[in-house]
C-alpha positions as CSV (number, residue, x, y, z in Angstrom):
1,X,-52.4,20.9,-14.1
2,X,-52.8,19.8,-10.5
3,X,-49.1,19.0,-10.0
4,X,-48.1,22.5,-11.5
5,X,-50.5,24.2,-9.0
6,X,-49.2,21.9,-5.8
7,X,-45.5,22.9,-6.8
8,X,-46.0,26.4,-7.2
9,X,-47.9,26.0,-3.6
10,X,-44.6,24.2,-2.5
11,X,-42.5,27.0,-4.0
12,X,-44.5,29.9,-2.6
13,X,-44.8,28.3,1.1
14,X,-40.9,27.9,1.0
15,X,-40.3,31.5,0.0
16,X,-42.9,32.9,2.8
17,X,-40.4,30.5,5.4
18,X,-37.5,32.1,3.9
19,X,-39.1,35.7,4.4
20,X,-39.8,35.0,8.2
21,X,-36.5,33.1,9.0
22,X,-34.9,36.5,7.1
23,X,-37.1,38.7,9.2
24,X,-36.9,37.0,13.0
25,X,-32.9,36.1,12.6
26,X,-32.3,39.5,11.5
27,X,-34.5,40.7,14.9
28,X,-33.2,38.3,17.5
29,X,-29.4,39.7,19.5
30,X,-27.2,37.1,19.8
31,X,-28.5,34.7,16.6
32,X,-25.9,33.5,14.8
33,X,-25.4,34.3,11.2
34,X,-23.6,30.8,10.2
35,X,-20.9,32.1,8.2
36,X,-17.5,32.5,10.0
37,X,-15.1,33.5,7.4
38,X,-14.5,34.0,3.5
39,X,-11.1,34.6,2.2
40,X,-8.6,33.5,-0.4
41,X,-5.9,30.8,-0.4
42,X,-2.7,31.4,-1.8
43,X,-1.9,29.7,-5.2
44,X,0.5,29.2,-7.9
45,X,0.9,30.3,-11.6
46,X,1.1,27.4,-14.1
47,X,3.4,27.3,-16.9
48,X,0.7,28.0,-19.5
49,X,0.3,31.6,-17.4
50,X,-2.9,30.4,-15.8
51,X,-3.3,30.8,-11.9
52,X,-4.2,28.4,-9.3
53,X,-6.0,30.1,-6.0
54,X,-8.8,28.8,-4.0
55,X,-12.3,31.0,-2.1
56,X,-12.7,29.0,1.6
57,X,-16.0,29.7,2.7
58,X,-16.1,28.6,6.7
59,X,-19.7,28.1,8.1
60,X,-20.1,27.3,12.0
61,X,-21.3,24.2,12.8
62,X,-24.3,22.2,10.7
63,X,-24.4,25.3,8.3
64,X,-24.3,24.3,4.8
65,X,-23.5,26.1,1.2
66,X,-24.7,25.2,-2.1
67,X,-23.1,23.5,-5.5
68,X,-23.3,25.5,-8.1
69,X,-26.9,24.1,-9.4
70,X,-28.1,23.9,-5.8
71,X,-31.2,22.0,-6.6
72,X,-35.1,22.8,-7.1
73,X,-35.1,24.5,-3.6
74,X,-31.3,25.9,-2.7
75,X,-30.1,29.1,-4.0
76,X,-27.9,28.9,-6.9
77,X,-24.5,30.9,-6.1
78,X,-23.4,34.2,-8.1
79,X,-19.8,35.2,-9.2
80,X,-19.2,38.4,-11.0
81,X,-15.5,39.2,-11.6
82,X,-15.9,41.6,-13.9
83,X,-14.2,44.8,-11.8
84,X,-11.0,42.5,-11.9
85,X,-8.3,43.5,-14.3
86,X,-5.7,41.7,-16.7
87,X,-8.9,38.8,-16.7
88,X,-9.3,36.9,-19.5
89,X,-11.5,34.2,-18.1
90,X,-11.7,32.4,-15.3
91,X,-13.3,28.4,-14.3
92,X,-14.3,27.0,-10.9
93,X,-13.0,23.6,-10.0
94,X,-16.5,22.4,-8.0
95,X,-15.9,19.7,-5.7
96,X,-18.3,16.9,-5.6
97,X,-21.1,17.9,-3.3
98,X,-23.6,16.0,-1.2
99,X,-27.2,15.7,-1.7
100,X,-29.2,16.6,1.5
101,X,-32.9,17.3,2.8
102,X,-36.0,15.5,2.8
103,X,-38.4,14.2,0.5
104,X,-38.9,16.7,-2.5
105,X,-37.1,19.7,-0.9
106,X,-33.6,18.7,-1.7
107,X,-30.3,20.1,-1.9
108,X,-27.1,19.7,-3.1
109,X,-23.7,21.7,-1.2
110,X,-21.5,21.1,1.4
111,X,-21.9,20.9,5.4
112,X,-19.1,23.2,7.2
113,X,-16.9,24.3,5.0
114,X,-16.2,24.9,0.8
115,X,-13.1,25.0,-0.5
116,X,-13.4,26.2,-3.8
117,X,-10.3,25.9,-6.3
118,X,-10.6,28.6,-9.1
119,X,-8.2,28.6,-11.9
120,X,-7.5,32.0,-13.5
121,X,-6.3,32.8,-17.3
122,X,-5.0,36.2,-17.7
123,X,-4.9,38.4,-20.7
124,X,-1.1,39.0,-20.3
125,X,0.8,36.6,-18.9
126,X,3.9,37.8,-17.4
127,X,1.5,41.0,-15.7
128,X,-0.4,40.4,-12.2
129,X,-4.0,39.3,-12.5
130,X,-5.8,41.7,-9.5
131,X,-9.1,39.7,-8.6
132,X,-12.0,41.4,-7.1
133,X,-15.1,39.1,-6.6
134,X,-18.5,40.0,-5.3
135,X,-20.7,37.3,-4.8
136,X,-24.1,36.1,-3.5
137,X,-24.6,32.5,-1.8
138,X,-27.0,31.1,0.3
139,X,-26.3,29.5,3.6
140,X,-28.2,27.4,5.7
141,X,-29.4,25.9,8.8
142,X,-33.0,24.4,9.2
143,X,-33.6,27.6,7.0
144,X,-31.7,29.6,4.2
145,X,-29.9,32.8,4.0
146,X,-28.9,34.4,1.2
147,X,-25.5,36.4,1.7
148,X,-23.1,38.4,-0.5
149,X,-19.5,39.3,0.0
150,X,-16.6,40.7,-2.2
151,X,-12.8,39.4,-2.0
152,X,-10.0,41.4,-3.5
């Protein structure tokens, strides 16, 4: 019982960091936000019908993103395609991520940059598949944002 209580005291002390690192970066001119750009690569159709494309998330310098199970104390990404039409389905490609922090509050993401390949099956083949993504990641420094966007 004392281990449950000393991680839930982890757990709530990391959300009250997350709170005020939300609340003075949000307060502070001239603080940067860490992310630089999001946008899509161009891609390919296969000859099954399926499409190739990739997201590039660019963070500045020493800012990092999150795998898709980010770890006990990251922030697990978000994808909803559903506004998209002539979707069937669609699977991310993850790269192999890193493992970073210390001690027990680890991570697991990349440093700088994600390039994420995503490979898209549509309901008719020979029609355009029109992709519109909303998403929510976190992105972090010393501390952790969360942030969402949407691509078309």
């Amino acid at each position: 019982m004392h281990l449950r209580s000393m991680r839930k005291s982890r757990i709530i002390l990391f959300i009250l960091h997350l709170i005020c690192y939300v609340y003075f970066t949000g307060n502070v001119s001239g603080k940067s936000t860490g992310l630089k750009t999001i946008e899509f690569l161009g891609g390919w159709q296969n000859p099954d019908g399926s499409y190739i494309t990739a997201i590039v998330i660019d963070l500045e310098d020493n800012w990092k993103t999150y795998w898709r199970q980010s770890g006990e104390f990251g922030v697990d990404p978000d994808f909803s395609l559903s506004n998209s039409t002539n979707l069937k389905s669609f699977k991310f490609i993850w790269p192999a991520p890193i493992l970073f922090g210390e001690g027990e509050f680890w991570s697991i993401g990349y440093y700088n940059k994600l390039i994420l390949p995503l490979k898209i099956f549509p309901i008719h083949k020979k029609k355009p598949v029109n992709i519109d993504i909303e998403a929510q990641i976190g992105i972090c420094s010393t501390m952790c944002i969360p942030i969402t966007f949407h691509l078309k």
